[in-house]
C-alpha positions in Angstrom: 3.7 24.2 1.4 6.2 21.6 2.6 7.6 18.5 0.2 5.5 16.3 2.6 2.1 18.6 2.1 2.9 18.6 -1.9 2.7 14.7 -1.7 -0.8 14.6 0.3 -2.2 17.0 -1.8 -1.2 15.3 -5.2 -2.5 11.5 -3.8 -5.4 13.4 -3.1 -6.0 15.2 -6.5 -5.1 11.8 -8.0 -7.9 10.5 -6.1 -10.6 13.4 -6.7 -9.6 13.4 -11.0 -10.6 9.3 -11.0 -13.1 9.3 -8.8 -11.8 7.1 -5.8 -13.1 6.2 -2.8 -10.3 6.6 -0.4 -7.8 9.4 0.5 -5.4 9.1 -2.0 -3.0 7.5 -4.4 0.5 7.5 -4.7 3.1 6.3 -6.8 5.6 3.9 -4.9 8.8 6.7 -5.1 6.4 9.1 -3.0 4.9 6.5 -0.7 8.8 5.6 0.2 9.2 9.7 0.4 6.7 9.8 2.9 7.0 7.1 4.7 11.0 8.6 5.4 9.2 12.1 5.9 6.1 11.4 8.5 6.9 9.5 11.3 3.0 8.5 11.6 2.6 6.9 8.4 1.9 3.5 8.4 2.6 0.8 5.2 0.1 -2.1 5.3 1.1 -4.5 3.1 -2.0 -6.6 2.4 -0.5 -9.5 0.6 -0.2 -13.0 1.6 2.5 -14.3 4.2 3.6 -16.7 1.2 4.2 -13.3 -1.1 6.6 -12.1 1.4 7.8 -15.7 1.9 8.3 -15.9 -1.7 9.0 -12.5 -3.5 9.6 -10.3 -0.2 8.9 -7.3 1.3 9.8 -3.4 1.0 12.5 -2.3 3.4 10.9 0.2 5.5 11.6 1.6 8.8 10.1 -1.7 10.6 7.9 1.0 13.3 5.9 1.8 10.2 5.7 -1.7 8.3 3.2 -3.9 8.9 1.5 -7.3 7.3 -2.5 -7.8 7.3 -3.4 -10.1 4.7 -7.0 -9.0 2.3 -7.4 -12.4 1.8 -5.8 -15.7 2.6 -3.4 -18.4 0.4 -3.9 -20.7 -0.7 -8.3 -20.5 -0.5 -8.0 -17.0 -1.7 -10.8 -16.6 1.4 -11.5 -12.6 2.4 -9.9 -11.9 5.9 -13.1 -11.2 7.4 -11.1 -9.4 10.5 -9.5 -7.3 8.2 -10.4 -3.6 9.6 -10.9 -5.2 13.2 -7.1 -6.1 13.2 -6.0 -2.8 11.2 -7.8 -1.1 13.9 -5.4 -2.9 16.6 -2.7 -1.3 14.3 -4.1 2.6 14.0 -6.1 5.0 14.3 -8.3 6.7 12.3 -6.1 9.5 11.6 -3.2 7.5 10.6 -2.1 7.9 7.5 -2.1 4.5 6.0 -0.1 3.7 3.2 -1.4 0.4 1.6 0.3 -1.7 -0.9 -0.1 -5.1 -2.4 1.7 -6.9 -5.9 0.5 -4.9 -8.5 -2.7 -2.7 -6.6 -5.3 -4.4 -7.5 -6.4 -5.6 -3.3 -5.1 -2.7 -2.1 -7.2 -0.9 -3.8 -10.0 -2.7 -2.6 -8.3 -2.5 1.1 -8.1 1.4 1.1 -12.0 1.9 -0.1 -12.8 -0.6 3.1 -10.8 1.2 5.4 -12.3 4.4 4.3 -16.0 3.4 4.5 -15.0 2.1 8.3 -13.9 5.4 9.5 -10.1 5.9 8.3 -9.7 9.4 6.8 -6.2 8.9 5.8 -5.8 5.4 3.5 -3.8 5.7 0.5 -3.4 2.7 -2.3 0.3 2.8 -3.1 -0.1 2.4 -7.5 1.6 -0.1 -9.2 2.6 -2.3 -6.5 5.6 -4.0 -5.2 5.7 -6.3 -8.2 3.9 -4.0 -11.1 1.9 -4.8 -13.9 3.0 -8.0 -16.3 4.9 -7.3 -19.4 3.8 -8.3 -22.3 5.5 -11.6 -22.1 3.8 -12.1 -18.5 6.8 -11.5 -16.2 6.4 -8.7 -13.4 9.4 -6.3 -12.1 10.1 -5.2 -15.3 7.6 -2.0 -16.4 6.6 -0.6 -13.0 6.3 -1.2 -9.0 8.0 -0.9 -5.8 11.1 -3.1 -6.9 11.2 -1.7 -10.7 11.4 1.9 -9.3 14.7 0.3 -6.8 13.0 1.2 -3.7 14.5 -0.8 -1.0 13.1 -4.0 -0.2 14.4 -7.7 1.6 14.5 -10.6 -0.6 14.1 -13.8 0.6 
């Protein structure tokens, strides 16, 4: 079984241990590991236009990054287009790699991709930004940034 196969198959088991309604989770180290391994992987990054304004964004190869907001800032109102437009982004077969700040709407985003018809959406755990410390300040116990993945600032 190939490094890429291994990575599948573990965001899968991940997924079939908790219970999850979607294809599979992965840490952010193996999301970026796929994402440099399978050209058809896609990241969705479902946060708001003013979280990449503000925190940024990982730095991924740009033919597999793309933006699609869950829900909008500041009314925090559901994109109601969401798997219409991700649609005009993939197919069904696509392995979709979604992330948000700390996986909570990406979460949410995978399990609606999945119950419209795409086999292959994965929640990226943790984030770009990770869980809070215990003094409230992300970046500093887990997530895309903590793990120094590359990413733009702004």
């Amino acid at each position: 079984m190939s490094i890429l196969e291994q990575l599948y198959t573990q965001a899968q088991t991940r997924c079939l241990e908790h219970g999850l309604p979607y294809a599979g989770a992965l840490t952010p180290t193996e999301a970026f590991e796929i994402l440099k391994m399978d050209g058809a992987a896609r990241m969705i990054d479902v946060r708001t236009r003013a979280e990449l304004d503000w925190v940024g964004r990982p730095a991924v190869n740009a033919n597999q990054y793309s933006h699609l907001e869950w829900i909008s800032y500041p009314t925090g109102a559901p994109n109601m287009a969401f798997i219409n437009q991700l649609s005009e982004m993939a197919t069904f077969e696509t392995p979709l790699l979604l992330i948000c700040r700390s996986a909570g709407r990406s979460k949410f985003a995978a399990a609606a991709a999945t119950q419209a018809g795409f086999t292959r959406a994965f929640d990226i755990l943790e984030g770009f930004e990770g869980d809070k410390d215990r003094h409230g300040h992300r970046n500093t116990i887990n997530g895309w940034r903590w793990q120094g993945l590359p990413w733009l600032g702004v």
